[in-house]
C-alpha positions as CSV (number, residue, x, y, z in Angstrom):
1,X,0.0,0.0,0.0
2,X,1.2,3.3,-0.2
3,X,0.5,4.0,3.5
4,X,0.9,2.0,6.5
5,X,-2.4,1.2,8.5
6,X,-4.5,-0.4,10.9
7,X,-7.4,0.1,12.3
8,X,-8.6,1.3,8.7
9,X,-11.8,0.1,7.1
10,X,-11.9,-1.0,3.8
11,X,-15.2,-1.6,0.9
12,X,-15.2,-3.3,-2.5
13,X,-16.1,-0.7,-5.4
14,X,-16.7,-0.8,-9.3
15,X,-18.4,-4.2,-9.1
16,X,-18.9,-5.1,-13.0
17,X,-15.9,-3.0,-14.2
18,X,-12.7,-4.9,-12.6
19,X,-13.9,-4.8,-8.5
20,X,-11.5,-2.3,-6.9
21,X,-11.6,-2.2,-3.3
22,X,-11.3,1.3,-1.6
23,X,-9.0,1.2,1.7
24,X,-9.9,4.3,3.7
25,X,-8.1,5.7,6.9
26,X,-7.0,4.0,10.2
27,X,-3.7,4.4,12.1
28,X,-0.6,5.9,9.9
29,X,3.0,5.7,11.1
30,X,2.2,9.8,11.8
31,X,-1.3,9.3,13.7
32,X,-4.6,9.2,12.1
33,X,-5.2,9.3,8.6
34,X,-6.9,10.9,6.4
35,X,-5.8,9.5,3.2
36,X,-7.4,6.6,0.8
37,X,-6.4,4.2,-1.2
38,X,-7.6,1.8,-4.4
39,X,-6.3,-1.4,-5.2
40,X,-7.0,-2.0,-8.8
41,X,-6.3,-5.8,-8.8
42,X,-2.7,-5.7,-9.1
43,X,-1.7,-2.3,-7.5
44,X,-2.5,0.6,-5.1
45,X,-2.9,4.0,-6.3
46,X,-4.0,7.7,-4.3
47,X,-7.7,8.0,-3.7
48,X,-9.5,10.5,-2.6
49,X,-8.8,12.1,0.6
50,X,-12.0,11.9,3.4
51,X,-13.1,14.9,4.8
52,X,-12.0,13.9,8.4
53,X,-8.9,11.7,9.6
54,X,-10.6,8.4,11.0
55,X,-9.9,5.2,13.0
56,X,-12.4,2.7,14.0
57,X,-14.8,4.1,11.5
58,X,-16.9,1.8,9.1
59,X,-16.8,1.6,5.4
60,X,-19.7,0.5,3.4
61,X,-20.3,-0.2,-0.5
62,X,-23.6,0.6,-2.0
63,X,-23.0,-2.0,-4.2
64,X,-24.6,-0.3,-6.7
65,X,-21.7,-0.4,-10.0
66,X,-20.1,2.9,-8.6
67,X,-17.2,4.2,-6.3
68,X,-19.8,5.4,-3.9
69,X,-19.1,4.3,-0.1
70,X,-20.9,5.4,3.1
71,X,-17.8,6.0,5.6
72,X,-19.0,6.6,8.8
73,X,-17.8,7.9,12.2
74,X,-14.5,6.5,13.9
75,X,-12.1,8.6,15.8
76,X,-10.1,11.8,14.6
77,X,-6.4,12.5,14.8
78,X,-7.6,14.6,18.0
79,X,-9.0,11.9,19.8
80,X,-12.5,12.9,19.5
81,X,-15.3,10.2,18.8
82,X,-16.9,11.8,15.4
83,X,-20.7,12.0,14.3
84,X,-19.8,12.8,10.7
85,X,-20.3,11.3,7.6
86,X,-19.5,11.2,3.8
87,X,-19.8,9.7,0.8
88,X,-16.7,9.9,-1.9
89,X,-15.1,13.0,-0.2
90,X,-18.4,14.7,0.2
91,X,-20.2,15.3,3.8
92,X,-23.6,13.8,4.3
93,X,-25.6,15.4,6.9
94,X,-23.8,13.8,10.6
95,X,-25.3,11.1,12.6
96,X,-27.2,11.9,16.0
97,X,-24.5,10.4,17.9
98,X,-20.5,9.8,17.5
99,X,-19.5,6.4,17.0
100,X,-16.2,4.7,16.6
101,X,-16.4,1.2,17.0
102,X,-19.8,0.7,15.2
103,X,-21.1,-2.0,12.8
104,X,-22.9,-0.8,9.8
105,X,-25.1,-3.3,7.0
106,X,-26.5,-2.0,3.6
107,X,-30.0,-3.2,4.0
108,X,-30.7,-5.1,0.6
109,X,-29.3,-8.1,-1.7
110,X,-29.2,-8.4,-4.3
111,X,-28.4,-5.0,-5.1
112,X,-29.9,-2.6,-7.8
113,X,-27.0,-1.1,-10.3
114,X,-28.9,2.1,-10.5
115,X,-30.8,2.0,-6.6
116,X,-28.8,2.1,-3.6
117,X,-30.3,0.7,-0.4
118,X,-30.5,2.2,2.7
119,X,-27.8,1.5,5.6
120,X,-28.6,0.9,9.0
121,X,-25.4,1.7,11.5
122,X,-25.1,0.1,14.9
123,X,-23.7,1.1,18.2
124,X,-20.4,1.7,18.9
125,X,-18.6,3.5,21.7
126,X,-18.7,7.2,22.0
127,X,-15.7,7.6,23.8
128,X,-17.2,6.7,27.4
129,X,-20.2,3.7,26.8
130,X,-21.1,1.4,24.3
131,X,-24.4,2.5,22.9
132,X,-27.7,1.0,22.4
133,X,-29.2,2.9,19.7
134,X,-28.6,2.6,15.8
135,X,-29.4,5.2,13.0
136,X,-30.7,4.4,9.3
137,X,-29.0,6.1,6.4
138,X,-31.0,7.2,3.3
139,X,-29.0,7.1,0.3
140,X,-31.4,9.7,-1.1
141,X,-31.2,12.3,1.1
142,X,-27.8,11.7,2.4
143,X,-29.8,11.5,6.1
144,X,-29.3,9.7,9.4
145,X,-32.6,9.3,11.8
146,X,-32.7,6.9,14.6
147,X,-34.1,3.6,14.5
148,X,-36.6,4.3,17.1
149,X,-37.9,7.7,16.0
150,X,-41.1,7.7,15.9
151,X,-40.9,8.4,11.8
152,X,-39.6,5.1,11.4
153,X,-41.5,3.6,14.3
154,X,-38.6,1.2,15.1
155,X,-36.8,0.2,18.4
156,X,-33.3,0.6,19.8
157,X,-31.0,-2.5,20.1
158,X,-32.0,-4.3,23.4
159,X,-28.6,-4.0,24.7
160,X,-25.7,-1.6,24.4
161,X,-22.9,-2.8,21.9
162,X,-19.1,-2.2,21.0
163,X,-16.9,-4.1,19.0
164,X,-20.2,-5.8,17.5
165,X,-21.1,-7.7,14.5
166,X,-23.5,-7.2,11.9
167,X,-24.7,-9.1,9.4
168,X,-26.8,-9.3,6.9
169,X,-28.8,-12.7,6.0
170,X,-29.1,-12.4,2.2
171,X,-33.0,-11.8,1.1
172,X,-34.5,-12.3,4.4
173,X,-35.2,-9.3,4.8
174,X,-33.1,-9.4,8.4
175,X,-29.8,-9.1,9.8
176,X,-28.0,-10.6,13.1
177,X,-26.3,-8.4,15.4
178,X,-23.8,-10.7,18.0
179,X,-22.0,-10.5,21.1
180,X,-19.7,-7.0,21.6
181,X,-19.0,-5.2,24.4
182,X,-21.9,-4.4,26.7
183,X,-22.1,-1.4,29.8
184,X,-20.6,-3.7,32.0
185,X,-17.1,-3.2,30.1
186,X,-17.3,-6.5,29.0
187,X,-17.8,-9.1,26.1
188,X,-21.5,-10.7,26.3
189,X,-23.2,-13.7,24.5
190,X,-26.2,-11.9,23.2
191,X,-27.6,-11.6,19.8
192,X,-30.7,-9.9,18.1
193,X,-32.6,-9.3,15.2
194,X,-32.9,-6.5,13.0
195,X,-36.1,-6.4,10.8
196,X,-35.9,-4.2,8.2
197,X,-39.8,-4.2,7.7
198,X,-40.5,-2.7,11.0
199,X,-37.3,-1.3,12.0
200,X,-36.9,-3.2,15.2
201,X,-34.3,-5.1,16.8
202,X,-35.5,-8.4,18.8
203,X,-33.2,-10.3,21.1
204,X,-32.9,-14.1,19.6
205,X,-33.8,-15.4,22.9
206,X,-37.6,-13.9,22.5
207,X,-37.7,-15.6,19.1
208,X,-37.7,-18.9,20.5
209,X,-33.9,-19.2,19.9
210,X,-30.5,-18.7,22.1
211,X,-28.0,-16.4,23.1
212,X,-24.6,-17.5,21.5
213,X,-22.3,-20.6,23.1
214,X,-20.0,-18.3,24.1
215,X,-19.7,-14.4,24.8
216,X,-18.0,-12.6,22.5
217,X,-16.4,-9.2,21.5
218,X,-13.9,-8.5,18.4
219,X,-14.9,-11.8,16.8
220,X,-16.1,-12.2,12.8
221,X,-19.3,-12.9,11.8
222,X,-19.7,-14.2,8.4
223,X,-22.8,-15.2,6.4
224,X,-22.7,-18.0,4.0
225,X,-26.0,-19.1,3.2
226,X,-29.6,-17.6,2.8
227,X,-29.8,-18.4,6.3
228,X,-26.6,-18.6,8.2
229,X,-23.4,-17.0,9.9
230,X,-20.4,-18.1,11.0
231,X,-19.3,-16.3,14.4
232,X,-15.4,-17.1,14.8
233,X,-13.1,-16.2,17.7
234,X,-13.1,-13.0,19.3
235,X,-12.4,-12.1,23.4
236,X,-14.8,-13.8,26.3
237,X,-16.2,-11.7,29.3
238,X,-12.8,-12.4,31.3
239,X,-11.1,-10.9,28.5
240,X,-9.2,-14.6,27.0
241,X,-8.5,-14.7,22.9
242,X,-10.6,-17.5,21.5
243,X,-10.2,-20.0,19.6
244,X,-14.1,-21.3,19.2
245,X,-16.3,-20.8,16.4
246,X,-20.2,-21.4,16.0
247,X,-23.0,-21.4,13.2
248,X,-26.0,-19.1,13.6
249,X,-29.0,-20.5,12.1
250,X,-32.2,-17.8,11.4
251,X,-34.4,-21.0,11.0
252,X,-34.1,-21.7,14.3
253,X,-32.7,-18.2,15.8
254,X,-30.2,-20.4,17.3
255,X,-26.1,-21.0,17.4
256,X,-24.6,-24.3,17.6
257,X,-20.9,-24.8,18.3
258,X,-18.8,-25.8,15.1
259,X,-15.4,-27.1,15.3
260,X,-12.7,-24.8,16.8
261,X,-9.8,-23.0,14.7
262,X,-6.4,-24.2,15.2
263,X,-5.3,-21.0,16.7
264,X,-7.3,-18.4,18.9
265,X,-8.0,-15.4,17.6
266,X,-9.2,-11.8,17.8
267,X,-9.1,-8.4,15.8
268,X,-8.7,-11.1,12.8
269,X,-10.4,-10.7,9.7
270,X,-12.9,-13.5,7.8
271,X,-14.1,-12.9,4.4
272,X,-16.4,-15.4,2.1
273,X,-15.0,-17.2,-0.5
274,X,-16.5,-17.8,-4.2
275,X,-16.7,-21.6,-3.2
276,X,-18.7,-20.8,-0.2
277,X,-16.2,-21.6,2.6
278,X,-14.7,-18.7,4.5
279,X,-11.5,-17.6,4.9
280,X,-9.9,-16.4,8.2
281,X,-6.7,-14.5,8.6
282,X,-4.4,-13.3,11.5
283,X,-5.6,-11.4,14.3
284,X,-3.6,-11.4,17.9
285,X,-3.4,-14.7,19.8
286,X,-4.1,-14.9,23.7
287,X,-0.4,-14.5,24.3
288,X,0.3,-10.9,22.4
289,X,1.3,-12.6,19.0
290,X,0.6,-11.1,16.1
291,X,-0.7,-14.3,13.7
292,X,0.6,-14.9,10.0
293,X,-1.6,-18.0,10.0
294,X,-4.7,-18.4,7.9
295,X,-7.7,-20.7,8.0
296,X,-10.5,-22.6,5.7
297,X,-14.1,-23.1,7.4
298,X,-16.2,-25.5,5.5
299,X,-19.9,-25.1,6.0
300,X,-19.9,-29.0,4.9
301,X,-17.7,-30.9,7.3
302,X,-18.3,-27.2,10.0
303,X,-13.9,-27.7,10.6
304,X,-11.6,-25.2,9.9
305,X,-8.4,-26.2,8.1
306,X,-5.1,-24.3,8.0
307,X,-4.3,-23.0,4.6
308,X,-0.4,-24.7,4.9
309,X,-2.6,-27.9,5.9
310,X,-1.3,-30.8,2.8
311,X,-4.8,-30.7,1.8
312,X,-5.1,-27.1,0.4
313,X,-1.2,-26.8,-0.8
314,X,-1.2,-23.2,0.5
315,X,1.1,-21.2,2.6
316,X,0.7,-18.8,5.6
317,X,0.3,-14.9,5.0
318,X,3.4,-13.0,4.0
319,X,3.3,-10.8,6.6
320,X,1.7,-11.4,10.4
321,X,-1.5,-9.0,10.6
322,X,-3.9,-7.8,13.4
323,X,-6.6,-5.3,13.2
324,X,-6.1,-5.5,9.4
325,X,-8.7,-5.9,6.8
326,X,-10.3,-9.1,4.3
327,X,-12.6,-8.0,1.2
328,X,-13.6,-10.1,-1.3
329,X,-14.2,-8.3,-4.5
């Protein structure tokens, strides 16, 4: 790249003409930057720069054949948790609330070429507590308004969330929010439901369904079917790197425990694969090491396999990453 970073966010663009992926932000070897980046499949070359430095922001394509991305909040140069957003260098009006640490899904698949959907953006931290609420994002009007104004006639989350997931579960009409870190300061096994019908988020446990196995915070979350989503790794409630993975199933509204990786893992980065398995890379294991290691989940056989494993032929990353970034495009 032509800047070092972490902590950056990153979004797939130009779909139908050559997938670029834009890289935006996160921590430079000078602070907080404010500087982009596209890879064009074989290189990286200058984007446009954002209209604020940002960290711990979120990044999210509308999918809809352009360069047009949603960036969202994060954390400026300054330290302060931002409210603002924009959309290819140009401000949108700001969310209610700053947010770093947020989850945001674009609310419809497949997508339109000419239509963007609206986004809904989740919790986050704003620089004291996680929060409960979440904001939807109109494409059309370039506008945040909360989930549970009374225009939309929505809810909050039921529970407070940092270091979230969010998923979406591909024409459902529904996505899965999962574990993060709650008021208490700590990771929690949670989960809920986000209809995008009614604008309301309902905890899994009051759908006739279960909390996950295990609690989690800075864990993947990867759908792979119509119906369901790997959770992988992540930090427990007494703070321990994980190595457990489960399977969320929206038939049921329930998680079952899947095989465990071969390493634990969290602030690693999961992306799904044109064959339908998912790939996991890196993160920090539960002793301060920084991971070069890579994994294969296969929804078939629900094991992970290392990519060096005789079976796949592959080799480890190049270089050991954490609180990196994995976009299929």
């Amino acid at each position: 790249m032509n800047d070092a970073r972490y902590g950056h966010a990153s979004a797939a663009i130009n779909t139908s003409a050559g997938a670029d992926v834009l890289v935006t932000g996160g921590f430079d070897p000078t602070g907080v930057a404010q500087s982009t980046e596209i890879f064009t499949g074989s290189t990286f070359v200058a984007g446009p720069s954002m209209t604020d430095s940002r960290e711990g922001h979120t990044a999210t394509a509308f999918n809809d054949d352009s360069t047009n991305v949603l960036i969202a909040g994060g954390q400026d140069a300054s330290g302060t948790v931002l409210n603002t957003a924009e959309i290819s260098g140009t401000a949108t009006s700001p969310m209610s609330t700053p947010r770093v640490n947020a989850a945001t899904v674009l609310l419809a698949e497949p997508f339109s070429n000419t239509c963007p959907a609206n986004a809904v953006i989740t919790g986050g931290s704003n620089g004291l507590i996680p929060l409960q609420t979440a904001e939807l994002f109109n494409p059309g009007s370039h506008t945040f308004t909360l989930t549970d104004d009374v225009s939309l006639g929505g809810s909050q989350m039921n529970a407070a969330r940092a270091f979230h997931t969010a998923t979406l579960l591909p024409n459902s009409g529904e996505f899965l929010v999962a574990g993060g870190e709650g008021v208490a300061g700590v990771a929690q096994a949670s989960a809920e439901i986000f209809d995008v019908g009614r604008n309301k988020f309902t905890l899994t446990t009051a759908l006739s369904g279960t909390d996950m196995t295990v609690a989690r915070e800075k864990h993947t979350a990867t759908a792979f079917g119509e119906t369901t989503v790997l959770i992988a790794g992540g930090l427990d409630s007494s703070n321990n790197a994980l190595s457990t993975a489960e399977v969320f199933d929206l038939s049921t509204n329930s998680f079952t425990a899947v095989g465990s990786m071969h390493s634990a893992r969290f602030n690693h980065a999961a992306a799904i694969l044109p064959n339908g398995k998912v790939l996991i890379t890196g993160g920090e294991d539960g002793s301060g090491n920084t991971l070069n290691t890579a994994e294969i989940f296969d929804p078939v056989t629900n094991k992970f396999t290392l990519t060096t494993d005789a079976s796949l032929g592959g080799n480890r990353m190049n270089v050991a990453r954490k609180l990196h970034t994995a976009t299929a495009y």
